[in-house]
Every structure is written in C-alpha cells, then in structure tokens.
DSSP file (Angstrom, degrees, kcal/mol; ACC not computed):
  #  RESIDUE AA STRUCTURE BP1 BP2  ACC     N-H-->O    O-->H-N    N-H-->O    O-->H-N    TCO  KAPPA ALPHA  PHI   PSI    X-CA   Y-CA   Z-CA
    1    1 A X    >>        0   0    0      0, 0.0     4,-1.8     0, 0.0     3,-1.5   0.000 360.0 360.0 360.0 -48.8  103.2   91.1  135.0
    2    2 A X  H 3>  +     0   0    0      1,-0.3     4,-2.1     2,-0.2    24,-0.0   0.760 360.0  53.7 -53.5 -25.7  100.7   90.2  132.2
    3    3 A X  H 3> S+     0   0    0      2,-0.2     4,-2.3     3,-0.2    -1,-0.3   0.694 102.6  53.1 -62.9 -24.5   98.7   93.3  133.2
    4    4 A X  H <> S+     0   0    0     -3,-1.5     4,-1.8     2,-0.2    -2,-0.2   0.924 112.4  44.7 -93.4 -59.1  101.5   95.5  132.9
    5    5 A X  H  X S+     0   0    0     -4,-1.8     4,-2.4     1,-0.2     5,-0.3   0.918 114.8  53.3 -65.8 -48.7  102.1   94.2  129.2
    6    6 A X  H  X S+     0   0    0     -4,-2.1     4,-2.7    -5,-0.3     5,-0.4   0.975 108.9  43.7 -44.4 -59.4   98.3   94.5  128.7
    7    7 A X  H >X S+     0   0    0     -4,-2.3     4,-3.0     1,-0.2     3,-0.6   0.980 112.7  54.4 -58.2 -44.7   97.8   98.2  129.8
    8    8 A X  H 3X S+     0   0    0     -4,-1.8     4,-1.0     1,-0.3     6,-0.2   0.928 111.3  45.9 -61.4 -53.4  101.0   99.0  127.7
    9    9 A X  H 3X>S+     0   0    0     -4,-2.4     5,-1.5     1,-0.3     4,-1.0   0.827 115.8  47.0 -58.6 -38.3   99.2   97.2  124.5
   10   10 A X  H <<5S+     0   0    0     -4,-2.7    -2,-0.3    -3,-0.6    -1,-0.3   0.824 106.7  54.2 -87.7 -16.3   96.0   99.1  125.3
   11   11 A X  H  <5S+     0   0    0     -4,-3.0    -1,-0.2    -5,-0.4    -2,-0.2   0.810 113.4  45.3 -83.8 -12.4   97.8  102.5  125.7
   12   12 A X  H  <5S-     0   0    0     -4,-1.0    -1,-0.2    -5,-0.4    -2,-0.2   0.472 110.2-117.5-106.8   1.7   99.4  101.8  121.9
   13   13 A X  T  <5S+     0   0    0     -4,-1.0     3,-0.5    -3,-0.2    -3,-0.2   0.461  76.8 135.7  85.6  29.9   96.2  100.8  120.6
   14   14 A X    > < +     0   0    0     -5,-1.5     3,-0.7    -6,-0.2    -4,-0.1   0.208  32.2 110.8 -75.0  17.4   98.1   97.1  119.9
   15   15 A X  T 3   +     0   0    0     -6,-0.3     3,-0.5     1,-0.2    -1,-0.2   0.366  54.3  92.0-101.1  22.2   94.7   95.0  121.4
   16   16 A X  T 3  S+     0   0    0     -3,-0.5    -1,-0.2     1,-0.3    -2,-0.1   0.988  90.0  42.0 -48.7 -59.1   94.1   93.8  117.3
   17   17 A X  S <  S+     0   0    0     -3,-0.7     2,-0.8     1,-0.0    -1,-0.3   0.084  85.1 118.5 -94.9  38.0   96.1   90.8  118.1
   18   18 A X        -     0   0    0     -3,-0.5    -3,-0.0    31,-0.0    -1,-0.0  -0.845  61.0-131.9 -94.6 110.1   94.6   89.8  121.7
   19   19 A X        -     0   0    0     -2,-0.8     0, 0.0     1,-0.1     0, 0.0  -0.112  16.4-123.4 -31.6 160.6   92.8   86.1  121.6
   20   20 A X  S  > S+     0   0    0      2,-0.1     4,-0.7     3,-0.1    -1,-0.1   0.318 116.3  57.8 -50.2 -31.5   89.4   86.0  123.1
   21   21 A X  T  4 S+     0   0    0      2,-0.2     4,-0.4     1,-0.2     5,-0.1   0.663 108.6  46.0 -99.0 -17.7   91.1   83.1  125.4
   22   22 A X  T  4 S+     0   0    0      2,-0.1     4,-0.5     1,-0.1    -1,-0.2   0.305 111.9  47.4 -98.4  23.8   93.7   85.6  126.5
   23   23 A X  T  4 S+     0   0    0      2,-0.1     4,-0.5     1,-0.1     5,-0.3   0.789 113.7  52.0 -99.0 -17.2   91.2   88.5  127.3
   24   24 A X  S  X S+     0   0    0     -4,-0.7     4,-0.5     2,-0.2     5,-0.1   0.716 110.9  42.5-114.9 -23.2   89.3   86.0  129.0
   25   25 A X  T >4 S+     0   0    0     -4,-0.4     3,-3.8     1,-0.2     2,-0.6   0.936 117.6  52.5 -67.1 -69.4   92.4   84.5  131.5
   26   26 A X  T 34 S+     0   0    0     -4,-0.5    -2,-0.2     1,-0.5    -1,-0.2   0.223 105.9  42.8 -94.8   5.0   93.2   87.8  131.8
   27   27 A X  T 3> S+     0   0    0     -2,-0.6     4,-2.6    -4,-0.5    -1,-0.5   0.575 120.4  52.1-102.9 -34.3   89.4   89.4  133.1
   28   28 A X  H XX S+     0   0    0     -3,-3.8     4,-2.2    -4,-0.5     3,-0.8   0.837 119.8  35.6 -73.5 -89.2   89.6   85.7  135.5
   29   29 A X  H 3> S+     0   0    0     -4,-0.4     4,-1.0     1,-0.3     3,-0.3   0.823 118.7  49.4 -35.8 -45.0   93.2   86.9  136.7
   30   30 A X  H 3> S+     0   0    0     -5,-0.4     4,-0.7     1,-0.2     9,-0.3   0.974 110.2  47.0 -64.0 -47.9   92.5   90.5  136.8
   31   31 A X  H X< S+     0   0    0     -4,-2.6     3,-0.7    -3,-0.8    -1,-0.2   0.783  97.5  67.3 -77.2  -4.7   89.2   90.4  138.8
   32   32 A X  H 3< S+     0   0    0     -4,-2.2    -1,-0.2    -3,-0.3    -2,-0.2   0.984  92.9  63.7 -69.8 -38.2   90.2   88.1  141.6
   33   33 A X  H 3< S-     0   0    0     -4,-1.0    -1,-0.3     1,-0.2    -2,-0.2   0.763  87.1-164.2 -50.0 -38.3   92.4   90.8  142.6
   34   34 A X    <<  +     0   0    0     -3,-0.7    -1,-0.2    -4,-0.7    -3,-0.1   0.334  32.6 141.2  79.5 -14.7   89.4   93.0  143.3
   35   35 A X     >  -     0   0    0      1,-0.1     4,-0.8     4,-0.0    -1,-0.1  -0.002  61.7-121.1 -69.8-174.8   91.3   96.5  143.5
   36   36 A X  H  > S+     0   0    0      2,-0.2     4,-4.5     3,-0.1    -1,-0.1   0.745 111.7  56.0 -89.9 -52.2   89.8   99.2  142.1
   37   37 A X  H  > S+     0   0    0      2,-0.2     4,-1.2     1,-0.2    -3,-0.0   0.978 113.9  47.8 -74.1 -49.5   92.6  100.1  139.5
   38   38 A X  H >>>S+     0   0    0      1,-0.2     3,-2.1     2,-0.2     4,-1.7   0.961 105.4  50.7 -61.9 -70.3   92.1   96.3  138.1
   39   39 A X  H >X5S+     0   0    0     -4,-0.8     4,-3.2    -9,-0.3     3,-1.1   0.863 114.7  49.8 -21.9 -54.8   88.5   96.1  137.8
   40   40 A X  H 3X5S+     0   0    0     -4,-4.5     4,-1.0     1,-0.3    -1,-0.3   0.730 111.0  47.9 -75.8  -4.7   89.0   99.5  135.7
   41   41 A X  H <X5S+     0   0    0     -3,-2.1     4,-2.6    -4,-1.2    -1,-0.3   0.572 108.6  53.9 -93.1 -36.1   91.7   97.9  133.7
   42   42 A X  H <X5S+     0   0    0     -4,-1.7     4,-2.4    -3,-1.1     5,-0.4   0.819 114.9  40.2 -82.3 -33.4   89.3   94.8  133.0
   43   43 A X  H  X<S+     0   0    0     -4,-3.2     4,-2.7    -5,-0.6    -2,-0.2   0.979 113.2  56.7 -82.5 -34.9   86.4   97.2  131.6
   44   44 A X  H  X S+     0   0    0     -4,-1.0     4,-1.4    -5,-0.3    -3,-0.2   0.953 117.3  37.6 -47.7 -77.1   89.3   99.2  129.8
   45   45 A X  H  X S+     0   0    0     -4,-2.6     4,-0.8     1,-0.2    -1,-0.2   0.604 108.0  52.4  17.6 -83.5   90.1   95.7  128.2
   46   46 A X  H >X S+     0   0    0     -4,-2.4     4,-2.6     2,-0.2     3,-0.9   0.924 117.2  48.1 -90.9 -38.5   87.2   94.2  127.5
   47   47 A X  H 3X S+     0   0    0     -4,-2.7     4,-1.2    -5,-0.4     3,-0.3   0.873 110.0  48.1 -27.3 -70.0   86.3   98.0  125.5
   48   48 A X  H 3X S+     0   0    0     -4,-1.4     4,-1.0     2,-0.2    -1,-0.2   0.565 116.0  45.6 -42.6 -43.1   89.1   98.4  123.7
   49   49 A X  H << S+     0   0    0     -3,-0.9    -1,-0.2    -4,-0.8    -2,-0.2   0.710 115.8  42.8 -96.5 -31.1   88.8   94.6  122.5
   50   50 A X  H  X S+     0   0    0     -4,-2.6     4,-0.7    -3,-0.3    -2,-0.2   0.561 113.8  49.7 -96.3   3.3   85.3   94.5  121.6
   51   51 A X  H >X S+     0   0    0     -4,-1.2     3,-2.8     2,-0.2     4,-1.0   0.781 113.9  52.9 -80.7 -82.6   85.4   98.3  119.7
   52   52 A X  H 3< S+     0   0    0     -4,-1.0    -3,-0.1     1,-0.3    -1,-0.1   0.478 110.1  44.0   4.5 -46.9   88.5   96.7  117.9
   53   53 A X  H 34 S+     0   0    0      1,-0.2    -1,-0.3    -4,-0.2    -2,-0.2   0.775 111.9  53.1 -88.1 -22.0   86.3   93.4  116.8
   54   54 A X  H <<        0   0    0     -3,-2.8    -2,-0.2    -4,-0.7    -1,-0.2   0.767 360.0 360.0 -95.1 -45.0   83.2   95.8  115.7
   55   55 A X     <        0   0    0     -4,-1.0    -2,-0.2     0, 0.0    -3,-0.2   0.470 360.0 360.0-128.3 360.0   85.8   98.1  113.1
C-alpha cells in the first residue's frame, strides 16, 4: 500500500516532502519483493528524491 501512495506522489512531482528514513524503509520494503516493476519503482524513487534535494 505504501508503494501505491509513493508512485502516486512521484507521478505529481509531491517527493519534496519524503524523509530520507522513509525513502530508505521504503527501498528495504520495496526490494525484498524483487519484481521487476518494484526494483524500477525503487530507482524511480531514489531519482526523483535525490534530483529534488540537488534543486
């Protein structure tokens, strides 16, 4: 469920206010799942959150 709220936040460009301690549950939670779709959702993420912190 927290992924679903995540992608929604990265698709509305809303990932200003995402902690470092929830990007960082949420790369733990995301990769144990292993799929394909998650993995691209964790790199999606962690993009999105460090171009954000750079401008």
């Amino acid at each position: 469920m927290a992924s679903l709220v995540l992608m929604k936040r990265i698709y509305e460009g809303k990932l200003e206010n995402l902690s470092l301690s929830e990007l960082i549950s949420t790369n733990a939670r995301l990769m144990k799942k292993r799929t394909e779709l998650e993995r691209g959702l964790v790199l999606k993420i962690n993009w999105c959150w460090s171009f954000n912190l750079y401008n």
